[in-house]
C-alpha positions in Angstrom: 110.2 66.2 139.1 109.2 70.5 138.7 111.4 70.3 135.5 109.6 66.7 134.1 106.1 68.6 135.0 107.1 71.7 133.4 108.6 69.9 130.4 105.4 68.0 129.7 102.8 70.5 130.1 104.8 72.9 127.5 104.6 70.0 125.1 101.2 69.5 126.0 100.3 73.5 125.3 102.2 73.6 122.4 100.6 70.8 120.4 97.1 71.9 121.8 97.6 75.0 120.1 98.8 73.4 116.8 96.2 71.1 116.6 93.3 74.3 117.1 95.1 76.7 115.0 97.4 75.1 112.3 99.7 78.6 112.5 103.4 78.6 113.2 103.4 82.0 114.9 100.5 80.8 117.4 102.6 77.7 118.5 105.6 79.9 118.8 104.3 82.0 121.0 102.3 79.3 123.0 105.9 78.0 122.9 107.5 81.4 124.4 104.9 82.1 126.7 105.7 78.1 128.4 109.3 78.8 128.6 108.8 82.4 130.1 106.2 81.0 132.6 108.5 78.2 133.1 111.9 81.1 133.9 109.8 82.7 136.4 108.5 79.8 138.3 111.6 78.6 138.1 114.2 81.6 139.6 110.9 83.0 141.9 109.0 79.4 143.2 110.7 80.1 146.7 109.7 83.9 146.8 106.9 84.7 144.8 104.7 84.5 147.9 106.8 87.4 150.2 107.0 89.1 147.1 103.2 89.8 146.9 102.8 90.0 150.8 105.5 92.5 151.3 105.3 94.5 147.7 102.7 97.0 149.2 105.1 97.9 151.9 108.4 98.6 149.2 110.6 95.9 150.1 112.5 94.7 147.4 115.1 92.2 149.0 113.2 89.3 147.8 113.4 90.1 144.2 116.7 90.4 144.7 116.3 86.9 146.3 115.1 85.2 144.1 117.3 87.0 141.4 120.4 85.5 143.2 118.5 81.9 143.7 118.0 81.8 139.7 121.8 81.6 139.6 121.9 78.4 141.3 119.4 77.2 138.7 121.8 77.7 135.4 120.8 74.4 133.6 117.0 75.0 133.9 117.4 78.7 132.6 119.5 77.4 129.6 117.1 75.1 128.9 114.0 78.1 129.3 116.0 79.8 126.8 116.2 77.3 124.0 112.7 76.6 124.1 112.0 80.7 123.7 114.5 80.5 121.3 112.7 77.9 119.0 109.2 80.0 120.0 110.3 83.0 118.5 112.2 81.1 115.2 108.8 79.6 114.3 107.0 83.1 114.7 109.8 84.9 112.7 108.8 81.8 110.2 105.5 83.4 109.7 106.4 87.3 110.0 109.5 87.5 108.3 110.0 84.5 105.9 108.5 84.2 102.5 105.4 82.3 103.7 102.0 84.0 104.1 101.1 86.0 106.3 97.7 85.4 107.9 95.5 88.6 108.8 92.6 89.9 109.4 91.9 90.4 105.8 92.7 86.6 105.0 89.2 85.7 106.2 87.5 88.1 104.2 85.9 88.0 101.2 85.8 91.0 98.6 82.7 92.4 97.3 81.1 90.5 94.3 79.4 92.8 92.2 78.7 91.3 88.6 77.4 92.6 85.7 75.8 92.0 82.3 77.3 93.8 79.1 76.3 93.8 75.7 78.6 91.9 73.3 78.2 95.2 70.9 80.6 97.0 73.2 82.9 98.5 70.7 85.9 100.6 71.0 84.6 103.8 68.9 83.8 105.8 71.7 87.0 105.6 73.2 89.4 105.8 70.2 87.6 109.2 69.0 88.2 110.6 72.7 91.5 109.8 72.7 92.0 111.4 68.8 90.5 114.8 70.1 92.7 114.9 73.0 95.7 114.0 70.8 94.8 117.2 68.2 94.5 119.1 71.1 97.7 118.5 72.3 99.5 118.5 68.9 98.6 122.0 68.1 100.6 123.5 70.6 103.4 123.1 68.6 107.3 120.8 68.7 108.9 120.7 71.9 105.7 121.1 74.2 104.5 117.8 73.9 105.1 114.2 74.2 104.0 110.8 73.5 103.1 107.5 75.3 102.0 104.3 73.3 99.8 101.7 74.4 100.8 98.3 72.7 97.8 96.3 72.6 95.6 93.9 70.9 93.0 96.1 69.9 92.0 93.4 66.8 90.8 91.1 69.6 89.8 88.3 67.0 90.4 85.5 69.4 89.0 86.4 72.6 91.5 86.3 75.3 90.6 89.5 75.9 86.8 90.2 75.2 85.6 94.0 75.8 88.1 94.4 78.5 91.0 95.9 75.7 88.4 98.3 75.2 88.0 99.2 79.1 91.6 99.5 78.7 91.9 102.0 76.2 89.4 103.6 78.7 91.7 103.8 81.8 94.6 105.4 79.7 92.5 107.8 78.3 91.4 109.0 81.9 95.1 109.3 82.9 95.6 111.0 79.9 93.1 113.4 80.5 94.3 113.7 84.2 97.9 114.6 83.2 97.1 116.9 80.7 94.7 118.7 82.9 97.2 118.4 86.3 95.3 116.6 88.5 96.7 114.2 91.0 99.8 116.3 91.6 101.1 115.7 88.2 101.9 118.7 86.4 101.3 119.8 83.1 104.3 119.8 81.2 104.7 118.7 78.8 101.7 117.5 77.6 101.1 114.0 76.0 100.1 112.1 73.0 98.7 108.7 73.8 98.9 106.7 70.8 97.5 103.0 69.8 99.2 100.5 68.4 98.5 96.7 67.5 99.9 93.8 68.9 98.0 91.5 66.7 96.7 87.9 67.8 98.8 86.1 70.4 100.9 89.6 70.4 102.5 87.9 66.9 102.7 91.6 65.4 105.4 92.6 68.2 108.2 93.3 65.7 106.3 95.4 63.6 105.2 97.4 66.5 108.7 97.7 68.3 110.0 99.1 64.6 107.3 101.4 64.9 107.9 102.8 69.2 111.4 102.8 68.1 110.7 104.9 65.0 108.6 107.3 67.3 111.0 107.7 69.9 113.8 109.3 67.8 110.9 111.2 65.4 108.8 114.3 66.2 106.4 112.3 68.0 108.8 112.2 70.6 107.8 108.9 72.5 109.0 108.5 75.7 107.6 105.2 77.1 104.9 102.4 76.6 102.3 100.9 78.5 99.7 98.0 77.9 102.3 95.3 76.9 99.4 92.7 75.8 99.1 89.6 78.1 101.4 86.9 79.7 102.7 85.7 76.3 106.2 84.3 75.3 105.6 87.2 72.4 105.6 89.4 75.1 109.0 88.6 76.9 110.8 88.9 73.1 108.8 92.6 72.9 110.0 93.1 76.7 113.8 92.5 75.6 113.8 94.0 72.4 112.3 97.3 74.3 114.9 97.0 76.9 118.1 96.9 74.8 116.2 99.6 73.3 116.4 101.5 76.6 112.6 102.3 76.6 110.5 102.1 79.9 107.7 99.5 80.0 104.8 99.6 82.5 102.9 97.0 82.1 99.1 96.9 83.1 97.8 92.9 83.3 101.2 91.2 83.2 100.9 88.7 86.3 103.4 85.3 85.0 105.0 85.0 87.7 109.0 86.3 86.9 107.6 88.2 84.0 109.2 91.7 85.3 112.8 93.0 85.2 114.3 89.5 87.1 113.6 87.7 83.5 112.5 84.5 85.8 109.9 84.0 83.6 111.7 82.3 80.9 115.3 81.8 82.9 116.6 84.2 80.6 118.9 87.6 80.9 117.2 90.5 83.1 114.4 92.8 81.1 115.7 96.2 82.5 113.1 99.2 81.8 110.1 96.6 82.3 107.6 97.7 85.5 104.8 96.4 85.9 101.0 97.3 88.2 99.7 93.8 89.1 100.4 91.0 91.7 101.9 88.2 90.4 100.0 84.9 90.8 101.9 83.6 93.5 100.6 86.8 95.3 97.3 85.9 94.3 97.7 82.4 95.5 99.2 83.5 99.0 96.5 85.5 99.7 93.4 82.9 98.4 95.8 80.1 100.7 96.2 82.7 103.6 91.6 82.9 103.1 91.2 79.3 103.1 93.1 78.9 106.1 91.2 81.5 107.8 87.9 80.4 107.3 88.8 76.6 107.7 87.0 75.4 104.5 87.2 71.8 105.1 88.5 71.2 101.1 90.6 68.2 101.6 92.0 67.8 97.7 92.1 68.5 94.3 92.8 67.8 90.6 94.4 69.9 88.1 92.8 70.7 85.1 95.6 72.6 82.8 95.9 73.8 79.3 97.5 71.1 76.8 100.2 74.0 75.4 101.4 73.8 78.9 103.7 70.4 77.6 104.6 71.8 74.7 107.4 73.8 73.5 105.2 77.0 73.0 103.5 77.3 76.1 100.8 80.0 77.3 103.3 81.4 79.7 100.3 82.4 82.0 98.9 79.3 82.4 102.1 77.6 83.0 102.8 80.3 85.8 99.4 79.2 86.9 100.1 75.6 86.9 103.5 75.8 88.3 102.1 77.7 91.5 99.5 75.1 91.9 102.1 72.4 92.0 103.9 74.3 94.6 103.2 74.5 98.3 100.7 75.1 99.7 98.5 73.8 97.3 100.9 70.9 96.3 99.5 69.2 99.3 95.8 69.2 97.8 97.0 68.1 94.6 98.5 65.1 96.8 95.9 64.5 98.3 93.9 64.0 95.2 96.2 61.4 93.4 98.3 64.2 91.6 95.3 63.7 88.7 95.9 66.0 85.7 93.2 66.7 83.0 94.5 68.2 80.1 92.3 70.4 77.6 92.8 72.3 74.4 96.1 72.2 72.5 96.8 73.6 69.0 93.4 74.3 66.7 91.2 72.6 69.0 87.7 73.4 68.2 84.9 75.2 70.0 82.8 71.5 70.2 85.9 70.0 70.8 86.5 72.0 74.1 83.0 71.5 75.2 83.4 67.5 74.5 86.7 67.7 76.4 85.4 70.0 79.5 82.1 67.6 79.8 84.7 64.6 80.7 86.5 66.3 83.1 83.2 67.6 84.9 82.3 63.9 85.1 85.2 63.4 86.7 84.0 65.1 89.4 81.5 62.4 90.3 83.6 59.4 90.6 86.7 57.9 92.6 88.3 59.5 93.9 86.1 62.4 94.3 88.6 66.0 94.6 86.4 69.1 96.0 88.7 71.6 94.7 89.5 72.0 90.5 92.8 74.4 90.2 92.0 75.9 86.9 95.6 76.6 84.9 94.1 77.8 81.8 92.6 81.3 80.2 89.3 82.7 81.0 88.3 82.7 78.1 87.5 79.0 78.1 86.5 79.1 81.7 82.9 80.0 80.9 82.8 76.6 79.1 84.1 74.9 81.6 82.1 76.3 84.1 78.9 75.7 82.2 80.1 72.0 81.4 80.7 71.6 85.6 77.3 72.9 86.8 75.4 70.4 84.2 77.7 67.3 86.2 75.7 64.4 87.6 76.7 65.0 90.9 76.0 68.4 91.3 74.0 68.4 94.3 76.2 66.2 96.7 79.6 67.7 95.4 80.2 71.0 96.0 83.2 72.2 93.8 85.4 75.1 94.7 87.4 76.6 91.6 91.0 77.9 92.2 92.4 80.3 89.8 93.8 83.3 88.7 93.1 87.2 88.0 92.6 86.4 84.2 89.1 85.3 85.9 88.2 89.1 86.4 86.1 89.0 83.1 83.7 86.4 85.6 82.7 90.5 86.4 80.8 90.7 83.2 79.0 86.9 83.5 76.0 87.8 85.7 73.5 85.2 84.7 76.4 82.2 85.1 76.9 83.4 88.6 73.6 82.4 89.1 73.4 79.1 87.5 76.8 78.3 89.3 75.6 79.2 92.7 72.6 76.7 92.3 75.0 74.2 91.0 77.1 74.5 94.3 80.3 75.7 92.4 82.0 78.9 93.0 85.4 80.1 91.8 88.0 81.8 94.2 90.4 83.9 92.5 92.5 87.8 93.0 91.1 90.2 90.4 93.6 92.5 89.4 91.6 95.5 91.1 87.7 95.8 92.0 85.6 98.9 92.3 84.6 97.5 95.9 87.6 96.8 97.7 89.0 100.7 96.5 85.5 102.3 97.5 86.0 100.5 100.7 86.2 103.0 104.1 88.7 101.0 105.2 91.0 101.8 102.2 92.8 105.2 103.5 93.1 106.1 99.6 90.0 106.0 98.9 89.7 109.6 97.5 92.2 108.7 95.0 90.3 106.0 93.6 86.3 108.3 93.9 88.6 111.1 92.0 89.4 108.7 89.1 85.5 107.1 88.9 84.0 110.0 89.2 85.7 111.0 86.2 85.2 107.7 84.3 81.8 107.6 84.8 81.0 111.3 82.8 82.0 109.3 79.7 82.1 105.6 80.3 79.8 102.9 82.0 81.1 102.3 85.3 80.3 99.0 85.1 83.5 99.0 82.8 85.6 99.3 85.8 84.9 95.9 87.5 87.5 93.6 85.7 90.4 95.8 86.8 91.8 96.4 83.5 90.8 100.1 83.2 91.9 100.9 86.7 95.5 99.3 85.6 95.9 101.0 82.7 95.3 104.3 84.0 97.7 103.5 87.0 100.0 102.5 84.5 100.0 105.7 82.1 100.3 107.9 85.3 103.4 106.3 85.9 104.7 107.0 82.6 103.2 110.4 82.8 104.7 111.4 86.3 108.2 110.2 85.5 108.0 111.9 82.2 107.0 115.0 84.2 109.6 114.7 87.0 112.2 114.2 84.1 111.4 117.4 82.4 113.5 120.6 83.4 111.8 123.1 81.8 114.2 122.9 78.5 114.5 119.8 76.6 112.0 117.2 76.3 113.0 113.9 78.8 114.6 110.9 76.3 113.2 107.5 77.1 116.3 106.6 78.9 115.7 109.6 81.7 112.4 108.5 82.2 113.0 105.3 82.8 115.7 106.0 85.2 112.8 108.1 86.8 110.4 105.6 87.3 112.8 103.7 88.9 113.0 106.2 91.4 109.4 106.0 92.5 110.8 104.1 96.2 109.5 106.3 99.0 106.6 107.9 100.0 107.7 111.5 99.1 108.4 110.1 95.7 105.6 107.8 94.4 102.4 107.4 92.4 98.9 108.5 93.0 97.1 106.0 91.1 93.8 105.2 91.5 94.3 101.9 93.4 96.3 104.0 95.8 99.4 106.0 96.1 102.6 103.1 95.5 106.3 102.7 95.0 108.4 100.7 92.7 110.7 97.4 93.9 114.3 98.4 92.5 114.7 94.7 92.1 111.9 93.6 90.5 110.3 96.8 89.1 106.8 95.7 90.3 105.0 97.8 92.2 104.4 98.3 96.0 102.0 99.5 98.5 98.8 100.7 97.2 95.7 98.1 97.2 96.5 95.0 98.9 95.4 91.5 96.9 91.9 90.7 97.8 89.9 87.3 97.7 86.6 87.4 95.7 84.4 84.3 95.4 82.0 83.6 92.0 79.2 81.7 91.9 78.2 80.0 95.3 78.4 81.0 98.4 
């Protein structure tokens, strides 16, 4: 009858605390704690009483009592066992397996701050900086200097990238500047070069600009590594490969396709050796927006997936296919369930500026019918998020259907959209995304390197607008070019200048704390595996528009 009571109430506990908490490692240890209770009661029911009368006076014979009475009560203890077994399984589930992990920080939301730049923001300013550093450094003659390239698109004709490829060129600069000068424990020799080079529209000039790194590597320019990379592009991926067989080190600074790193998942093909790169990867990003919403307990029941057209073609934006993969997947499959597995399609091949907006306006107004998703998981650029975000606060419904937009860190350029943050939050529509680094979260007190990240702004600001910093892309690209530069400068023995190769096989060493990178977001490591990075800033959930 004790073992049918016991039995029951665990059961009891156990789905009590599933039902209030919806975590694996609290049921597991409700589940542990029932069958330890359970042991004790168990192998001590007939002594636990003289144990507390005669403990004060040292007499230990009735531990040892009920010790020796346990043995009688084999079966009961087995069966204690297996249920602390299957407690601590489902809480090394959530510690140890490849689910998130919830935390403290998972019901926290970073610091918003948004901002309103001029369209005129040009990249003069920046390119002239860099060209006086870069005379600077030339005159001191062959052999004392090297150079790092940033492979961009600096022609940003269609948009993908707005100003930020300027704020880029802004946070290379800075690490430039650092290196040379020997700041942040990086040396000072040699010195380096940091020098430009175009990508072109949808990264389509990649040969041309391999030829070129290639050309500068075995010339008097002395090249030794590139950063920038472009964005998640299947150009990209052929640069990546062509680099690596090339054996020239890649750090790339907004790269976050999920597989697009030295595994070559992104594309199922061969490994990209030589190819690091500074951001989390969208299913980061998504783990830690999934670990928030199951912090704060939301209420958002389902969803419907509005995706890119190229995504079903056979030239796919390989970002927004990394996007709309992850949303397909756990744990947001189950919204997407939930809401009838609808897909809206946009966009495709020459579609129009009217066209979008005509397409965007029909998906809002999906929004106010049958079945009615409170979550849009948005697998698609930013760039034509603004649309779609203006189209969604102007939808019928707007003020009984609050909409909650899923997404990923392309959405940092939001940063720069002050006045739509407005009309959004009276719209009830916010978007929840992972930027790829924020002023906020790195000026934070509870970030321990903090100093790291005031030494690098405080530097930035004396000749750019801070305000540059909060899409994350000049933060990455100096983070990135110190990498380049540290290797370069752990490589160098004082004789010959590093090859490519050597400092490639440097960076790769960055994997302890005695040997790693003090970048602004924080001093990190390198995954031999992957070649992302690790430690540093940890991925943080901002919200846009509504509260």
């Amino acid at each position: 009858m004790t073992t049918l009571v016991g039995a029951l109430l665990t059961l009891i506990v156990t789905w009590l605390t599933w039902l209030l908490t919806k975590e694996y490692i609290f049921t597991g240890l409700a589940l542990t704690a029932c069958a330890i209770v359970g042991l004790l009661v168990w192998a001590f029911h007939r002594t636990i009483a003289d144990i507390f009368h005669n403990l004060a006076r040292g007499v230990t014979s009735p531990i040892k009592a009920g010790i020796k009475h346990a043995g009688t009560r084999k079966p009961l203890i087995a069966l204690a066992g297996i249920i602390a077994l299957i407690g601590t399984f489902l809480v090394w589930r959530e510690t140890l397996a490849p689910w998130p992990l919830p935390s403290p920080e998972c019901a926290h939301l970073g610091s918003e701050k948004t901002a309103q730049v001029s369209a005129a923001h040009v990249q003069g300013n920046v390119r002239q900086l860099i060209a006086q550093e870069n005379r600077r450094v030339t005159t001191l003659g062959k052999g004392k200097y090297v150079t790092i390239a940033f492979l961009g698109t600096l022609d940003d004709s269609q948009g993908l990238a707005d100003d930020r490829v300027t704020h880029q060129l802004e946070g290379a600069y800075i690490g430039q500047l650092r290196a040379n000068r020997g700041s942040a424990g990086l040396g000072q020799a040699p010195q380096i070069r940091l020098e430009l080079i175009e990508l072109g529209p949808d990264q389509n000039n990649w040969k041309k600009a391999i030829a070129r790194v290639k050309a500068m590597a075995a010339g008097p320019e002395h090249l030794v590594g590139v950063t920038g990379m472009g964005v998640s592009h299947r150009n990209t991926v052929s640069m990546a490969r062509a680099l690596a067989a090339a054996n020239i080190p890649m750090v790339g600074d907004v790269l976050t396709a999920d597989g697009l790193n030295m595994t070559g998942r992104v594309d199922g093909g061969s490994r990209i050796n030589g190819l690091f790169r500074m951001p989390h990867e969208i299913n980061k990003q998504f783990s830690a927006i999934d670990c928030y919403l199951r912090g704060v307990n939301t209420g958002l029941e389902s969803a419907l997936l509005v995706e890119d057209a190229a995504n079903g073609t056979d030239q796919p934006d390989i970002y927004a296919k990394s996007l709309a993969a992850a949303f397909r997947r756990q744990p947001f499959g189950d919204y997407l369930k939930a809401g009838g597995n609808i897909v809206n399609q946009f966009g495709g091949e020459g579609s129009s500026k009217e066209q979008l907006d005509n397409e965007f306006g029909r998906i809002s107004g999906n929004f106010c019918g049958e079945p009615k998703p409170d979550i849009v998981f948005y697998a698609g650029r930013a760039a034509y998020l603004p649309s779609f975000l203006g189209n969604l606060r102007k939808r019928n419904c707007a003020d009984l259907n609050p909409i909650t937009v899923i997404t990923g860190s392309d959405a940092s350029s939001l940063a720069h959209q002050k006045d739509l943050a407005k009309d959004l939050a009276a719209k009830q529509v916010r978007v929840l995304y992972v930027p790829l680094a924020h002023p906020a979260d790195l000026n934070d007190a509870a970030n321990r390197d903090r100093d790291l990240y005031r030494d690098f702004a405080s530097l930035f600001s004396k000749s750019f607008n801070e305000d540059d910093l909060l899409d994350g892309w000049a933060i990455m690209a100096h983070d990135s070019f110190v990498t380049v530069a540290k290797a370069t400068r752990n490589a160098y023995t004082g004789k010959a200048l590093p090859t490519p190769r050597q400092v490639q096989i440097q960076i790769g060493l960055f994997t302890s704390e005695t040997n790693d990178v003090p970048g602004a977001t924080g001093h990190f490591t390198i995954e031999s595996e992957t070649g992302d990075r690790k430690g540093g800033f940890r991925p943080v959930v901002h919200s846009f528009g509504a509260e």
